[in-house]
VOPAGU-2260 file (C-alpha; in pm, 1 decimal, decimal comma):
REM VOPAGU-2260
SITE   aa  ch    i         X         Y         Z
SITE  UNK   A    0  -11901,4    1683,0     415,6
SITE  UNK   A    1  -12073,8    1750,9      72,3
SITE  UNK   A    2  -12332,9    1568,2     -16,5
SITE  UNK   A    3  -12115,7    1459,5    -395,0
SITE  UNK   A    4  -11883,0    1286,3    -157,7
SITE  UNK   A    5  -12115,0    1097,7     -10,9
SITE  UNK   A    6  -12292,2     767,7    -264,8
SITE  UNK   A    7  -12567,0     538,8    -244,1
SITE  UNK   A    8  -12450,5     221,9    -425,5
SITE  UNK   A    9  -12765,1     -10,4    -369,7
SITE  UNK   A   10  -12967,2     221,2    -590,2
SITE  UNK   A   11  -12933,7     237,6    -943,8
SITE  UNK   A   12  -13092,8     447,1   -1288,1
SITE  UNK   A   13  -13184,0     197,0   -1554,9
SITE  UNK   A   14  -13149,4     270,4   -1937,7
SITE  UNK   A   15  -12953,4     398,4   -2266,6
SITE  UNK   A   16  -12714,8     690,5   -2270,2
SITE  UNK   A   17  -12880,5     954,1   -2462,1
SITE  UNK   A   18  -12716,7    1223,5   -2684,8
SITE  UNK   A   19  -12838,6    1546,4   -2852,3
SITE  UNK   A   20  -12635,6    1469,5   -3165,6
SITE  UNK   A   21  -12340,8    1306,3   -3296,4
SITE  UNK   A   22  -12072,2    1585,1   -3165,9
SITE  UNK   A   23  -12199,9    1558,4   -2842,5
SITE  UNK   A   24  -12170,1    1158,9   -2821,1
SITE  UNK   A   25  -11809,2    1215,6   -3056,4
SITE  UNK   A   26  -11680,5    1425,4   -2695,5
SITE  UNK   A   27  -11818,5    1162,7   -2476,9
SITE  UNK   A   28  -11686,7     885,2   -2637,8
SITE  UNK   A   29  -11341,8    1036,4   -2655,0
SITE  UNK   A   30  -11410,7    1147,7   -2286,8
SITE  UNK   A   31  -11416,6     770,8   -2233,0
SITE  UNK   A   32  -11054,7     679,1   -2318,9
SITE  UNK   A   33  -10838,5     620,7   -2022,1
SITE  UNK   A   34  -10430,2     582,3   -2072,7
SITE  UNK   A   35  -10335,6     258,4   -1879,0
SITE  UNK   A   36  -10059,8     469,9   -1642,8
SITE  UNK   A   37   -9944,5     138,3   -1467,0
SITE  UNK   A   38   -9858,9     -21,0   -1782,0
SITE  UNK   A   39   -9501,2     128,5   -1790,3
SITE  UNK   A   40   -9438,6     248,5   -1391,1
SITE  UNK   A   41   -9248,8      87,8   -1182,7
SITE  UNK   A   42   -9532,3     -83,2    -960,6
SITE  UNK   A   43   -9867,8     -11,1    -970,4
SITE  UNK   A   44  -10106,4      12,2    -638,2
SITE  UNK   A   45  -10445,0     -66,6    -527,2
SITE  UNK   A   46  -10672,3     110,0    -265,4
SITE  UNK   A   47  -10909,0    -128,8     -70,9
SITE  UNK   A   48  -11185,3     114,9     122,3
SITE  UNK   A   49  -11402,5     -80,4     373,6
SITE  UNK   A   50  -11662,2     112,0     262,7
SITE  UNK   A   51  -11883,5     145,5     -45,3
SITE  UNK   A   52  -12057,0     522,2      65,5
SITE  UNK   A   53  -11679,3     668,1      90,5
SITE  UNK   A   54  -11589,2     585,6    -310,7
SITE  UNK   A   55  -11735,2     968,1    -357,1
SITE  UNK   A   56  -11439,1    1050,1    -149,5
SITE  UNK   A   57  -11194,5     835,1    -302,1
SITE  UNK   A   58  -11259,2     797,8    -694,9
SITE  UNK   A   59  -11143,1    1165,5    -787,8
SITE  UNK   A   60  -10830,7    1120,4    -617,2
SITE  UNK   A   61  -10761,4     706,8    -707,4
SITE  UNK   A   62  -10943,3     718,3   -1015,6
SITE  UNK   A   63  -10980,3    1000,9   -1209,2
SITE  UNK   A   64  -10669,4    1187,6   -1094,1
SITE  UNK   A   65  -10423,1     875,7   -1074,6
SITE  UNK   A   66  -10528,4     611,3   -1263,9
SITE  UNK   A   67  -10584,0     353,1   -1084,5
SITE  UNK   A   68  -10860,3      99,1    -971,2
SITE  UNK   A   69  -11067,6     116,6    -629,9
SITE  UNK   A   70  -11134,3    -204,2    -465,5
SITE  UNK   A   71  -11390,1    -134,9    -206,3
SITE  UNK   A   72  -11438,3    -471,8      -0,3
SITE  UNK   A   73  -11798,1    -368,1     176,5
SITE  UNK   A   74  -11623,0    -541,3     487,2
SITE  UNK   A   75  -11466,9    -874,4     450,5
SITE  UNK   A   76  -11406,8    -918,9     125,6
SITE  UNK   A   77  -11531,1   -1248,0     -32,7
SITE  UNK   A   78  -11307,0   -1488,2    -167,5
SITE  UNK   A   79  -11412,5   -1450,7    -514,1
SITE  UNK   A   80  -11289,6   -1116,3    -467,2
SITE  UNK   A   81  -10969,9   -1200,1    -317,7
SITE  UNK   A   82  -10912,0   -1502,2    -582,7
SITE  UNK   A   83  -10931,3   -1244,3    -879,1
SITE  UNK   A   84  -10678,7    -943,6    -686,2
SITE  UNK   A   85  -10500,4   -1250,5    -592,7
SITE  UNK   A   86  -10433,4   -1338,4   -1011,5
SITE  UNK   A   87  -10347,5    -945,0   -1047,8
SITE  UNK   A   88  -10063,2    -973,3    -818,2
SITE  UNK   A   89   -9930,5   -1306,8    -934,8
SITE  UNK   A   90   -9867,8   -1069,8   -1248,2
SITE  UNK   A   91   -9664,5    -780,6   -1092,4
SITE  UNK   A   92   -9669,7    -829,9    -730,3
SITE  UNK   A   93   -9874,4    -449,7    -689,9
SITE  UNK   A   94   -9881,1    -336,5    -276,4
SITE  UNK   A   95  -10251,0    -248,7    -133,8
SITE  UNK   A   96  -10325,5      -9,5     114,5
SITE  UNK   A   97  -10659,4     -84,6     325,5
SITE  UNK   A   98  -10868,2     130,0     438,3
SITE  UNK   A   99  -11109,9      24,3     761,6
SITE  UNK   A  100  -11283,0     127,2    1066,1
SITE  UNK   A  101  -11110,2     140,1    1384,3
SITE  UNK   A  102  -11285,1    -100,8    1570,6
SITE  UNK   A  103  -11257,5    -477,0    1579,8
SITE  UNK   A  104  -11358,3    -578,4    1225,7
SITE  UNK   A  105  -11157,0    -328,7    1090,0
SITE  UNK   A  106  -10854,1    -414,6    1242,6
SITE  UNK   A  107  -10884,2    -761,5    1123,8
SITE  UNK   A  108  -10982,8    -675,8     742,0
SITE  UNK   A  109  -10564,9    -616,9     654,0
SITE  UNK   A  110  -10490,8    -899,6     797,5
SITE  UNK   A  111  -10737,6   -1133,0     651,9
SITE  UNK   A  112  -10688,1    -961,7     312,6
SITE  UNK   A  113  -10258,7   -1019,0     363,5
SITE  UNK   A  114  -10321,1   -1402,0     445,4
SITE  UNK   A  115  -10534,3   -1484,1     150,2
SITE  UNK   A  116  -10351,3   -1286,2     -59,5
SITE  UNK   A  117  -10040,2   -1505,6      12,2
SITE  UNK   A  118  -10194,9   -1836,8      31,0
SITE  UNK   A  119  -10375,5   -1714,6    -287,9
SITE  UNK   A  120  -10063,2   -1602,8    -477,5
SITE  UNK   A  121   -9804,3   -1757,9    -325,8
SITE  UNK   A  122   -9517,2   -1677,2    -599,0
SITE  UNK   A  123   -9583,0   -1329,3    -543,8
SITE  UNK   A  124   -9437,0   -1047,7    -322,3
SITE  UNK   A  125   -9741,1    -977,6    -107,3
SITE  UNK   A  126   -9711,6    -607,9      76,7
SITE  UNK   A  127  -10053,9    -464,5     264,9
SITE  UNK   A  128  -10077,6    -210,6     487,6
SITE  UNK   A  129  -10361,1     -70,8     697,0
SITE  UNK   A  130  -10332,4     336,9     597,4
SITE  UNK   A  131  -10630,5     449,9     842,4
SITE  UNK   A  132  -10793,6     430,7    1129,9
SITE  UNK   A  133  -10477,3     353,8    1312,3
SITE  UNK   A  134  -10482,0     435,8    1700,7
SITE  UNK   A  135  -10236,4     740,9    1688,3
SITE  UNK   A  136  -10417,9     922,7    1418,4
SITE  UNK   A  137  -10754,3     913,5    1668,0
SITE  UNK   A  138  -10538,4    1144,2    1890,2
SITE  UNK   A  139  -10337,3    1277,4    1588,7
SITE  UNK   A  140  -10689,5    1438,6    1450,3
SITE  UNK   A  141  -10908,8    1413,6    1736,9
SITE  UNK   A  142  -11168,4    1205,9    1580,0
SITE  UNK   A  143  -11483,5    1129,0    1725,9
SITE  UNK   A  144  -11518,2     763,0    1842,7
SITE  UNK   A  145  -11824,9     525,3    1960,7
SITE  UNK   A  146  -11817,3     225,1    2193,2
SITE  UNK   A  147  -11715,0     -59,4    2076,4
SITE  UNK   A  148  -12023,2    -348,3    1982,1
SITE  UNK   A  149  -11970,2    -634,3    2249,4
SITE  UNK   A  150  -12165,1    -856,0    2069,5
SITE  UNK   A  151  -11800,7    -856,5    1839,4
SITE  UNK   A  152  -11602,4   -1121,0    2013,2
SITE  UNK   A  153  -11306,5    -934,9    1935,7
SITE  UNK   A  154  -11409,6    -631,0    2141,1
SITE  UNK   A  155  -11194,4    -698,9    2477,4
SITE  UNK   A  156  -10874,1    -734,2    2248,0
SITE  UNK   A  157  -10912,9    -433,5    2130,4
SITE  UNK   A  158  -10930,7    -244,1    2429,1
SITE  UNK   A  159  -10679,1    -452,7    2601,7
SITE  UNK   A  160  -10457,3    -363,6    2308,3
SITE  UNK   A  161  -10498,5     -12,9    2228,5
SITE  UNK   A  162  -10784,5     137,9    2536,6
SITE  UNK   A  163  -10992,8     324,6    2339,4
SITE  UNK   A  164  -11324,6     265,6    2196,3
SITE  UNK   A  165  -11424,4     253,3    1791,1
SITE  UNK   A  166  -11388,1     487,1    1536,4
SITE  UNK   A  167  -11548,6     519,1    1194,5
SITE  UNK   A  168  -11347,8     531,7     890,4
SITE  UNK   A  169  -11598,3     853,1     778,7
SITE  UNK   A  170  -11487,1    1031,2    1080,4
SITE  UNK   A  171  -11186,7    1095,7     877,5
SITE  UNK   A  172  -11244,1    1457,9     675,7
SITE  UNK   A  173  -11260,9    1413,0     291,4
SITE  UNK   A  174  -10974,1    1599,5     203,6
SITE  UNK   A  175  -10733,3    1450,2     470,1
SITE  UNK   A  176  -10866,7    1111,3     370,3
SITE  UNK   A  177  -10767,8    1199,4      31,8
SITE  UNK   A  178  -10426,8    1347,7      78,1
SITE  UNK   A  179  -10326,8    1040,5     292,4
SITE  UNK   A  180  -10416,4     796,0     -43,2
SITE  UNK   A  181  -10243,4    1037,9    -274,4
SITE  UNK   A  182   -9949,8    1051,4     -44,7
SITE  UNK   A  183   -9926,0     633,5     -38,7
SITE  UNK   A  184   -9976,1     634,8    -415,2
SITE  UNK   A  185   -9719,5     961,1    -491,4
SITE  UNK   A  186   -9453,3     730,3    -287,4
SITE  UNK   A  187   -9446,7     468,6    -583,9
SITE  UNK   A  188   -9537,7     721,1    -850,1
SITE  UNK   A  189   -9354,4    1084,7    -880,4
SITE  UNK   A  190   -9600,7    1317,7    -951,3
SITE  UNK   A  191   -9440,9    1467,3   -1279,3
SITE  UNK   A  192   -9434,9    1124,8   -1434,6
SITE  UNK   A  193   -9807,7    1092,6   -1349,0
SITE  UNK   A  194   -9877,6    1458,1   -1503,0
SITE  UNK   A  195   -9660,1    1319,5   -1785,5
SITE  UNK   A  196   -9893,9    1022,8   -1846,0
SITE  UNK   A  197  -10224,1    1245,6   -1810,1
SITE  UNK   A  198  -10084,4    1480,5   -2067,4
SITE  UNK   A  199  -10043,7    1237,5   -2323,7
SITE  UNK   A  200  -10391,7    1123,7   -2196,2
SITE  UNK   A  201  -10525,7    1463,9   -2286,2
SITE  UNK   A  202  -10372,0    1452,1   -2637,3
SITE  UNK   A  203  -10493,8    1142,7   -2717,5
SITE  UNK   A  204  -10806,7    1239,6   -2610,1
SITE  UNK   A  205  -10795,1    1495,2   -2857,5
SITE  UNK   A  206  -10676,9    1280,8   -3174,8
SITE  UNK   A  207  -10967,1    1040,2   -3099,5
SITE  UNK   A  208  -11222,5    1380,6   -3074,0
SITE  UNK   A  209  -11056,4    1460,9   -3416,6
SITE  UNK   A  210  -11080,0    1132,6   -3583,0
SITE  UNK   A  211  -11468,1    1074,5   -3475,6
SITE  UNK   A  212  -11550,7    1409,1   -3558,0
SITE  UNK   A  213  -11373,3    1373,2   -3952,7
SITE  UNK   A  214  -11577,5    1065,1   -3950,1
SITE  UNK   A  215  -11934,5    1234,8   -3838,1
């Protein structure tokens, strides 16, 4: 794995952002603008990783390449957290895909996120889905797996339900990790709409370059 896919975010650089001169802050500015793609699709999505080291992973394909936000839960999410998706989805009723360990936490992270999402937003259409670790893609892939903690008093319904022990969601290789999120997300997006949306991006990233630069 390389080490830009792998981040540290309990530790953090303190300070201004510097600039050489004024047409090097006029392309960084304009570097900032983001089009809003789920403003006119059809639904928009949301990616909930368990885990805050695998957003290296994650962010070029979620972020930068479709658009969209990353909601890592570090766990169970809190209910703060879960009140304010919740208010998202009372707006357009967006599905999440989660993202967890295979092992009995993880298994139970979708499910507690689904039931406070309904009680939460109750007029809303509420659709989440665990994408990974599920038990056939251990096989599927081969991934490695560690026993299970027994302290977790959900460790002997595991087994009893699925026989093998846990599995990390890093055990998953970057790229496949990544294809499997862009494959959820292409399946309410088409991909030429979404290049369609980062073109326009890109020329509006331009005009704004333009316009700071007449101003400089």
């Amino acid at each position: 794995m390389p080490y830009g896919a792998i981040v540290d975010g309990t530790r953090y650089v303190t300070g201004h952002q510097r600039h050489r001169d004024l047409s090097e802050f006029t392309d960084y500015s304009a570097g900032l603008y983001r089009k809003d793609y789920g403003d006119t699709a059809d639904v928009n999505v949301e990616v909930w990783p368990e885990k805050q080291a695998l957003k290296g992973v994650l962010i070029p394909t979620t972020v930068n390449k479709c658009g969209l936000g990353l909601y890592v839960t570090q766990g169970f999410a809190s209910i703060t957290y879960l009140q304010e998706a919740a208010e998202d989805k009372e707006i357009d009723g967006r599905p999440t895909y989660v993202l967890t360990d295979f092992d009995p936490s993880g298994v139970s992270i979708a499910d507690k996120v689904e039931s406070e999402l309904q009680t939460r937003a109750p007029h809303s259409a509420i659709h989440v889905k665990r994408l990974t670790v599920y038990r056939e893609q251990i096989v599927w892939w081969s991934l490695p797996s560690r026993p299970t903690k027994s302290s977790d008093t959900r460790a002997r319904k595991l087994r009893q339900l699925h026989g093998t022990n846990s599995v990390e969601l890093d055990a998953i290789p970057p790229d496949r990790l990544s294809s499997l999120v862009r494959e959820a997300i292409d399946a309410h997006m088409e991909p030429w709409r979404l290049e369609q949306f980062r073109m326009v991006e890109r020329e509006e990233r331009n005009t704004l370059r333009q316009v700071f630069g007449g101003a400089a």
